[in-house]
Structure formats: C-alpha cells, structure tokens
N, CA and C atoms as a LAMMPS dump frame, in Angstrom:
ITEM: TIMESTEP
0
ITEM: NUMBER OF ATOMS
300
ITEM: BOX BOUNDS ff ff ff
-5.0000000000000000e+02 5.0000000000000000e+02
-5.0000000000000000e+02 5.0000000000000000e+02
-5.0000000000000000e+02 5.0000000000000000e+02
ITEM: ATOMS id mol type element x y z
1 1 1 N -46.384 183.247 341.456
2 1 2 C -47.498 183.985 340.874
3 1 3 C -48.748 183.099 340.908
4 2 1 N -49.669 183.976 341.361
5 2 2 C -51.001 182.84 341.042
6 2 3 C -51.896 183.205 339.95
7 3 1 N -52.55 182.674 339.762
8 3 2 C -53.314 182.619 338.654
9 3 3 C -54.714 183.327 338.983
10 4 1 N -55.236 182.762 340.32
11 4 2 C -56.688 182.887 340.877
12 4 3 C -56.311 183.211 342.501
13 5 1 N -57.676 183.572 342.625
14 5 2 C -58.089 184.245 344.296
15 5 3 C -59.233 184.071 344.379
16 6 1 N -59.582 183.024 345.635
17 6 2 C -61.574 183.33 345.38
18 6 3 C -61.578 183.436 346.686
19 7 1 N -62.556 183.908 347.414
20 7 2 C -62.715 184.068 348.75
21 7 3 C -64.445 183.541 348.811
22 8 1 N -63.902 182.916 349.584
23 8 2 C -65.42 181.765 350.273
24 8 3 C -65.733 182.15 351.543
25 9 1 N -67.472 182.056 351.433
26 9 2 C -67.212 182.566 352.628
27 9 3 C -69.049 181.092 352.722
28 10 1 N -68.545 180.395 354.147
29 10 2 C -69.104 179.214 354.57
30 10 3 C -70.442 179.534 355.334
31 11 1 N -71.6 179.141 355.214
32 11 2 C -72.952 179.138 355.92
33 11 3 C -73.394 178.075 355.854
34 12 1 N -73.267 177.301 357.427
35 12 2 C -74.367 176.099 357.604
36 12 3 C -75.363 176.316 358.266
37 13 1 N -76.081 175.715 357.651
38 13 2 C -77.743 175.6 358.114
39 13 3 C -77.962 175.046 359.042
40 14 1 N -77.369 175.269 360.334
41 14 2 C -77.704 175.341 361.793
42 14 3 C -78.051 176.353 362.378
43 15 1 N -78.673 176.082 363.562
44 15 2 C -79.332 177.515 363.965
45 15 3 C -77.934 177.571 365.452
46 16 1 N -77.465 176.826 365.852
47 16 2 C -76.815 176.718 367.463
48 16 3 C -75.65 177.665 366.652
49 17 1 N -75.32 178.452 366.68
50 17 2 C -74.254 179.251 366.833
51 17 3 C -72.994 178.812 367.14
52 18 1 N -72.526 178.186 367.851
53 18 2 C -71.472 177.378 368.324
54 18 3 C -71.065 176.165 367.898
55 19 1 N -72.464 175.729 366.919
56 19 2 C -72.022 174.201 365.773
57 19 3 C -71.873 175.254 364.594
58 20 1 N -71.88 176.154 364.586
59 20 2 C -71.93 177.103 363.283
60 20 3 C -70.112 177.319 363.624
61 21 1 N -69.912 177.364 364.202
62 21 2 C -67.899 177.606 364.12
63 21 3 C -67.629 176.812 364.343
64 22 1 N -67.791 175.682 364.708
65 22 2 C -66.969 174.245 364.685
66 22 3 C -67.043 173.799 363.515
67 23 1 N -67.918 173.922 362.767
68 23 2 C -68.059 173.526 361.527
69 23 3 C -67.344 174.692 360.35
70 24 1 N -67.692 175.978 360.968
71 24 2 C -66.355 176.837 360.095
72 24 3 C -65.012 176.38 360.422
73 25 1 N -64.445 176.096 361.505
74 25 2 C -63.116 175.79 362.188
75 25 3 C -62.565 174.46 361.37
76 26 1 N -63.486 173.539 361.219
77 26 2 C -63.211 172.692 360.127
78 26 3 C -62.996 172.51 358.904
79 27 1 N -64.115 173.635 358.495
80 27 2 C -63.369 174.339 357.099
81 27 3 C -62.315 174.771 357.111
82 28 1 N -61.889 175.793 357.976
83 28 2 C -60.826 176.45 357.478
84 28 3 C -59.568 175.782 357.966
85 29 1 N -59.399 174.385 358.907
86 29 2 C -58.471 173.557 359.308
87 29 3 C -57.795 173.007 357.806
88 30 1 N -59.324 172.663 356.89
89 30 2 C -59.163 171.835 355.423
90 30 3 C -58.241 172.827 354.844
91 31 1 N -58.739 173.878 354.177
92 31 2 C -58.136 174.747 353.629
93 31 3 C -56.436 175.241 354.233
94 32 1 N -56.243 175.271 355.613
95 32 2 C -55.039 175.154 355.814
96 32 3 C -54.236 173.722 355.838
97 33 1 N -54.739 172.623 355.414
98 33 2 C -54.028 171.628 354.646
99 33 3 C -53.857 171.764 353.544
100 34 1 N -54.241 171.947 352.28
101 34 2 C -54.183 172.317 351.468
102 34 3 C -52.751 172.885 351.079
103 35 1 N -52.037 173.253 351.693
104 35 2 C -50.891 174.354 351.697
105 35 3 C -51.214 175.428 350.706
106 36 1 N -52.144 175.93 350.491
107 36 2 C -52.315 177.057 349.517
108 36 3 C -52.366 178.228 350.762
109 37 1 N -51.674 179.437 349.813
110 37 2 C -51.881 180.67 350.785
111 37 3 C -53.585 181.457 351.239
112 38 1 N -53.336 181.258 352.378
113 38 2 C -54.959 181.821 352.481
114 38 3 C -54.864 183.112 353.631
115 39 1 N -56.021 183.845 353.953
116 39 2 C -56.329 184.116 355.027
117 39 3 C -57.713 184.595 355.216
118 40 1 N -57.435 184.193 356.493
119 40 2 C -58.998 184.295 357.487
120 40 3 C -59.557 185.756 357.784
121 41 1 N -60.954 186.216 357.632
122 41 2 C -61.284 187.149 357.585
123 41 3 C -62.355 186.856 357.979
124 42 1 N -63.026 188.288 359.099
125 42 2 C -64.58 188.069 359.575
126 42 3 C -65.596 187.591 359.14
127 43 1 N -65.769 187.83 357.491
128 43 2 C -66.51 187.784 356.433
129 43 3 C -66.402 186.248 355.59
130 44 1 N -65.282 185.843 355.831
131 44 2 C -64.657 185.128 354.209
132 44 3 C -63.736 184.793 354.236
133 45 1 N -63.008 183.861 353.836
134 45 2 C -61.456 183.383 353.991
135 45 3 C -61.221 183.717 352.528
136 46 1 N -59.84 184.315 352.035
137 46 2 C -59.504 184.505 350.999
138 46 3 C -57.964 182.994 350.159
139 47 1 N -58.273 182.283 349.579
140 47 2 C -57.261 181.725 349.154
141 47 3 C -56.795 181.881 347.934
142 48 1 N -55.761 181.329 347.388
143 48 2 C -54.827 181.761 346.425
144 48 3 C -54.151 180.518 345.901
145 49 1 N -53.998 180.412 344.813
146 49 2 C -53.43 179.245 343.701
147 49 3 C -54.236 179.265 342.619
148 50 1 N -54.109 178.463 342.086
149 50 2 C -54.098 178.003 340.844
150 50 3 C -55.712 177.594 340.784
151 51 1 N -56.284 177.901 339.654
152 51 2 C -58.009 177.746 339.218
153 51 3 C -58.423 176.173 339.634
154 52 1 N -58.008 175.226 339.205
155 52 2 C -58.575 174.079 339.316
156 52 3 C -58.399 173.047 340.794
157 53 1 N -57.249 173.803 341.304
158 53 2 C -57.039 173.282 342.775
159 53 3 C -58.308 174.018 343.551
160 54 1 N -58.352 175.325 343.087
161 54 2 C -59.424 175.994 344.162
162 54 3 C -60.992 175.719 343.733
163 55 1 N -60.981 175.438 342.242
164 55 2 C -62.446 174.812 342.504
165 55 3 C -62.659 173.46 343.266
166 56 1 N -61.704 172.905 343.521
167 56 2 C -61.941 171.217 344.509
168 56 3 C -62.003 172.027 345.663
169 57 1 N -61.336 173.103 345.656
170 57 2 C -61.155 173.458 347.542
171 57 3 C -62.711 174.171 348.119
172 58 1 N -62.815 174.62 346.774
173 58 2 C -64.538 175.121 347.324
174 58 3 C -65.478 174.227 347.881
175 59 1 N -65.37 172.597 346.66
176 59 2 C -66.157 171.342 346.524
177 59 3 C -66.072 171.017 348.075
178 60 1 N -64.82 170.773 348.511
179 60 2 C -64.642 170.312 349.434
180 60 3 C -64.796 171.053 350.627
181 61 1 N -65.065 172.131 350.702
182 61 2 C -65.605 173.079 351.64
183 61 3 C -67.267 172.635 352.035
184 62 1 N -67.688 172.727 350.716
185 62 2 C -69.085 172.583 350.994
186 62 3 C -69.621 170.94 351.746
187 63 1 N -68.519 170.023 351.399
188 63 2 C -69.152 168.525 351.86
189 63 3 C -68.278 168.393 353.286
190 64 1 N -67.361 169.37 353.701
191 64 2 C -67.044 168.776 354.734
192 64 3 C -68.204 169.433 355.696
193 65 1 N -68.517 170.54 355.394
194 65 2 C -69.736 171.093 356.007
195 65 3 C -70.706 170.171 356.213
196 66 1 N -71.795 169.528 355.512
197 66 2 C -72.862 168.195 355.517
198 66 3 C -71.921 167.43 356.098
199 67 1 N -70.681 166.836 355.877
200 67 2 C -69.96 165.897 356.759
201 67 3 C -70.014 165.707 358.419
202 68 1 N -70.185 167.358 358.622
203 68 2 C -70.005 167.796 360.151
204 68 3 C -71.61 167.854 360.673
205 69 1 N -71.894 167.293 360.017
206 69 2 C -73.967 167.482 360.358
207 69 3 C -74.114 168.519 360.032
208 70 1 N -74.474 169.424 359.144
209 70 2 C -74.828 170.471 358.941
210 70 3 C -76.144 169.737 357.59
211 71 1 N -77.763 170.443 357.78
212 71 2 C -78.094 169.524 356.546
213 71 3 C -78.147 170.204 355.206
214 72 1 N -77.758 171.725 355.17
215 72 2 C -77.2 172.342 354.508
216 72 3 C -76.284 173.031 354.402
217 73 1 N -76.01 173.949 353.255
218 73 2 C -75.124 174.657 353.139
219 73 3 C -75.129 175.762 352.324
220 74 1 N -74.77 176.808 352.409
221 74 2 C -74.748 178.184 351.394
222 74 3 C -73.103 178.404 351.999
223 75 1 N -72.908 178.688 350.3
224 75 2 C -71.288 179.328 349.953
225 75 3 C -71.091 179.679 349.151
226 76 1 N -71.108 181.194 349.681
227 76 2 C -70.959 182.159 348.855
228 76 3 C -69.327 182.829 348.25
229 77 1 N -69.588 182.661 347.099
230 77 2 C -68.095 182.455 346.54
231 77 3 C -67.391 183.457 345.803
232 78 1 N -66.514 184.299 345.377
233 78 2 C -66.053 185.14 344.564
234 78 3 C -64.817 184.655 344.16
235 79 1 N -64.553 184.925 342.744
236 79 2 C -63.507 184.037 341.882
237 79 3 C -63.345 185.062 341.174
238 80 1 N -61.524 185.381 341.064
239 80 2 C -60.676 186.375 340.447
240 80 3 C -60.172 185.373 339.512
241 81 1 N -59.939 185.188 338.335
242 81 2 C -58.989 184.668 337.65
243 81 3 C -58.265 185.25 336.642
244 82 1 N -57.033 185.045 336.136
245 82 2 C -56.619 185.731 335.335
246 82 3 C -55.217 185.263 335.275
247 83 1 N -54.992 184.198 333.97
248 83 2 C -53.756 183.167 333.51
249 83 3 C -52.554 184.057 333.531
250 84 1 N -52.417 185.096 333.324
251 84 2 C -51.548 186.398 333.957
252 84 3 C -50.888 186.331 335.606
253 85 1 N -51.869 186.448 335.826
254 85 2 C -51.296 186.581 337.057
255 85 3 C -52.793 187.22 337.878
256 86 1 N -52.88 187.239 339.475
257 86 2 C -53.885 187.979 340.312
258 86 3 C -52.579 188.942 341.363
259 87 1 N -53.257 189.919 341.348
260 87 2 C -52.712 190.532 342.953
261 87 3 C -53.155 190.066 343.8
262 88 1 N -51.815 189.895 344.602
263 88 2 C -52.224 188.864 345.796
264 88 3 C -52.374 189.32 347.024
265 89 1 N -53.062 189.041 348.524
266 89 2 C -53.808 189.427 349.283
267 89 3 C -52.574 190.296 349.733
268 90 1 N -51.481 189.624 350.224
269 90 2 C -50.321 190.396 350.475
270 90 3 C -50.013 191.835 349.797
271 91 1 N -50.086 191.737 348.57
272 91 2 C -50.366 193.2 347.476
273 91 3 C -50.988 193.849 347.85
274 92 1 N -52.396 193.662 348.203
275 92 2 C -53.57 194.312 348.122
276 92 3 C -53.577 194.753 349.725
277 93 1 N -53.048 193.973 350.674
278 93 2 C -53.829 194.834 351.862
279 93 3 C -52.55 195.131 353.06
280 94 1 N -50.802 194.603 352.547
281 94 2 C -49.989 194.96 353.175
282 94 3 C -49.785 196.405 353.576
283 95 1 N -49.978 197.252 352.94
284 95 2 C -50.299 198.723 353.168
285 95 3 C -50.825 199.066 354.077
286 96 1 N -52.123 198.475 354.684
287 96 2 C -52.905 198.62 355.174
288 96 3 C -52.389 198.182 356.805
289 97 1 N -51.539 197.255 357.145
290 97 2 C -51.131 196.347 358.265
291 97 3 C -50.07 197.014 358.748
292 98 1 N -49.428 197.919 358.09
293 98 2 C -48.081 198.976 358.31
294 98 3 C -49.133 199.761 359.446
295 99 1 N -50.008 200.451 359.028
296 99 2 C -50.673 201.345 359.873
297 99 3 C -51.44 200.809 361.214
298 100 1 N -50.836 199.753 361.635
299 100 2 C -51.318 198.887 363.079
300 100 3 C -50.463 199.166 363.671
C-alpha cells in the first residue's frame, strides 16, 4: 500500500530540444533507481511510495536537471497523499489497457 502518488512532470530551460530529453532521460533513469513504482507518461511521470522518499525524489529531480547543464528548471508537481492508503496507477488506469 502506498501512502502517496505525485506525478512530476520536468522542464529545463533549454531551448535545443534534444538536450531537453537527455536531460528528461536522466531524470527518469534516477527515478527508475529509486526502485519505487513509477510510470512514464507524455505529460509527467507518475511515482508511488511513501511521502518523504518522494519529496527527495522530486529534490533530486530538479538538481540532476542543473547537474546536466540545464541553467534552470520548472517542475511542476502534483502530490496525492493520504496515510490510508492512495489508489494506485495500476487501480486507476488498468481498465483502461484491457481495451488495447
């Protein structure tokens, strides 16, 4: 059960298009170390665990970005929490993947 779900979604302040996904590709390489459940989406990567692991995973989203030369960054973030429990991406959009 998880606790939280936030889905991030990464903008560096490059204009080359092609350092703009190497530098997403690196994000989302991080985040699949992490071993937390995630997935990748046009928009936004959605991950899943526990509140205080995923606020470092955001932190660390944003500096590996400046890490990769980027001299900024916008990340835009949405955070589900709820010590209960969240529905998880699997919940929410397996329904949806039957009909492929």
């Amino acid at each position: 059960m998880y606790t939280t779900s936030i889905a991030i979604q990464i903008l560096p302040d490059v204009s080359d298009i092609k350092k703009v996904c190497e530098i997403v590709d690196q994000v989302i390489a991080y985040i699949e170390s992490t071993g937390c459940h995630y997935e990748v989406g046009p928009f936004e990567t959605v991950v899943e665990g526990e509140f205080d692991t995923l606020m470092q995973i955001i932190k660390r989203c944003t500096e590996i970005t400046i890490e990769a030369g980027a001299p900024a960054v916008k990340a835009y973030v949405k955070i589900n929490h709820n010590p209960s429990g969240v529905l998880t991406i699997n919940e929410k959009i397996d329904k949806y993947r039957e009909k492929e």
